[in-house]
Each structure stands twice: as C-alpha cells, then as structure tokens.
N, C-alpha and C positions, 0 to 999 in steps of 0.2 A: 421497425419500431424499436424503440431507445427501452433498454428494462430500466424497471422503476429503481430511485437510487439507494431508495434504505427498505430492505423487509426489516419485518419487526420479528423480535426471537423474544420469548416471556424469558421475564428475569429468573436464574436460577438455569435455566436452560441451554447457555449456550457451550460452555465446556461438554455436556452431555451430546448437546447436535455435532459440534464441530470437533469434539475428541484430536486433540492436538498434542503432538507429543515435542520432547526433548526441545521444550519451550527456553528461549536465551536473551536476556534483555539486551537488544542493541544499543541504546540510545533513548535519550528524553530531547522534544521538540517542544516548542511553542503548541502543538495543536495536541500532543501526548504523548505516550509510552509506546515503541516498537521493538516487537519480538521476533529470533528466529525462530517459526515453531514446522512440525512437518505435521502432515496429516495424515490420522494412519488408518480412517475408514472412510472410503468415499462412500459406501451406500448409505453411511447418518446425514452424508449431505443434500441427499434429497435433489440430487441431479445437478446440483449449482453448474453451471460452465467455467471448464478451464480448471477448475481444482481437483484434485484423482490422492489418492490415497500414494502415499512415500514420497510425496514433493514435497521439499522444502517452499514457505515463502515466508515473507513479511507480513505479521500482522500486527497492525495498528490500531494500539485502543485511548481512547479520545473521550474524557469525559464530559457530557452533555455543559456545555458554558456557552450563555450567551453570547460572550465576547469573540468566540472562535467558531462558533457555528456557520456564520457567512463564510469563511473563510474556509472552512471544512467543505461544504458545500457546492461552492467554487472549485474548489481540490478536485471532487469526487466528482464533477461535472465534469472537468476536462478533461482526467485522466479516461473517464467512462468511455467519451467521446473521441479520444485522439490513439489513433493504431501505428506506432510508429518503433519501428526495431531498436531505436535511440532511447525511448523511454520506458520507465517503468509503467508495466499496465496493472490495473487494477483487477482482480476476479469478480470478488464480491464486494458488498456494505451492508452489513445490516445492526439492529442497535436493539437495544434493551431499553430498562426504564432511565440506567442513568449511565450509559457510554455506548459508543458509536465503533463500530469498528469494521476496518479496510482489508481484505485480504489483500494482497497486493503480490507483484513480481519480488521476488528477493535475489537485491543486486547485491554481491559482497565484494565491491571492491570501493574506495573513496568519490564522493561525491566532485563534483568540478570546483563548488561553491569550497571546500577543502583543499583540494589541490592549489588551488590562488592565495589563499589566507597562510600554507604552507612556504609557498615559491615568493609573495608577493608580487609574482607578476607571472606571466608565461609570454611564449614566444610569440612574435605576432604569425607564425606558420599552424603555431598549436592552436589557438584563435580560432583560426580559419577555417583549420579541420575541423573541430566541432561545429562550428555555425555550417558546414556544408554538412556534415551526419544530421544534423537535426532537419535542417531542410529537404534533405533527399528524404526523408523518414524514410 
C-alpha cells in the first residue's frame, strides 16, 4: 500500500516537528526554494521512514500556487513510486496552510540537465552511460 502523499502539519508547527539544523539555501526552481538542512531529532519525527537524526537532505519548500500544483504533484508521485539507486528518492511531503514541502535524498554534486548547458554537448559514450544507469535502476 502506497503512503499517502501529503500529511498535513498546523501552520506554526513545522520547524517545531522537524527541527532542522545548519539549514543552507541551495537553489531557487520553478516549483521553489531548496535547502541543505540536517536533522538533528528523529523522535520529533514521529517515525516518518528513511529520516533519522544527523542526516543531511534536501528540503524543498514550494508555495501552495495553483499553477505548479500539478506539476508538484506529478513530481511527488513519481519520485514516491520509483526506487531506483540512479535517482533522488523522496522521504517525506507534507504541507501546511500555505507551502508544501519534500524531504528529499540530497545529492551534492551537478545535475546532468547542468552538465550539457555547461559542455554544450557530451559524448555519445557518456549518453549512453546514463541512459544504461537509469534503466538498470
């Protein structure tokens, strides 16, 4: 059985539940704001899976907009559903009154989508490698 995609955390609430430390803006996207932050108490997390207290990850906070909701949604669908050592997995999602936010794996090295817009091309060997890591998952 699939967990559900979003709990609801009361507003005011979540810095309190998820106590997050040495918080670092990575990056602004299309869907929002992502931070390195670590977690420094697992038992305010109330058992969530996969998040333990001194791990760094990725969290992503995404304010509630219409226009990106499907698109978030989508995101958090897949990534929920796809286990694969090539991708970033998700932990958690859950949201408040007015932003949504991802716990996520936190990868710290360049995205691929970066590396091409860097090189303007890559090799058709390096191609191929990835299209075979993603497929093996």
């Amino acid at each position: 059985m699939a967990r559900p995609l979003l709990a609801d955390v009361p507003s005011g609430r979540v810095e309190c539940l998820f106590r997050w430390s040495c918080r670092q803006e990575l990056g602004r996207g299309t869907f929002g704001i992502v931070y390195k932050a670590t977690c420094t108490k697992s038992s305010s997390l109330g058992g969530f899976a996969g998040i333990s207290a001194g791990t760094k990850y990725a969290v992503k906070a995404v304010l509630k907009d219409n226009d990106v909701m499907g698109d978030l949604y989508r995101e958090m669908t897949t990534l929920r559903d796809l286990h694969c050592p090539h991708l970033i997995q998700i932990y958690y999602a859950f949201q408040d009154s007015s932003t949504v936010y991802l716990v996520e794996e936190l990868f710290e090295g360049k995205e691929l989508f970066n590396v091409v817009q860097e090189k303007g091309r890559v090799a058709e060997w390096v191609a191929a490698d990835v299209a075979r890591q993603l497929l093996e998952g």
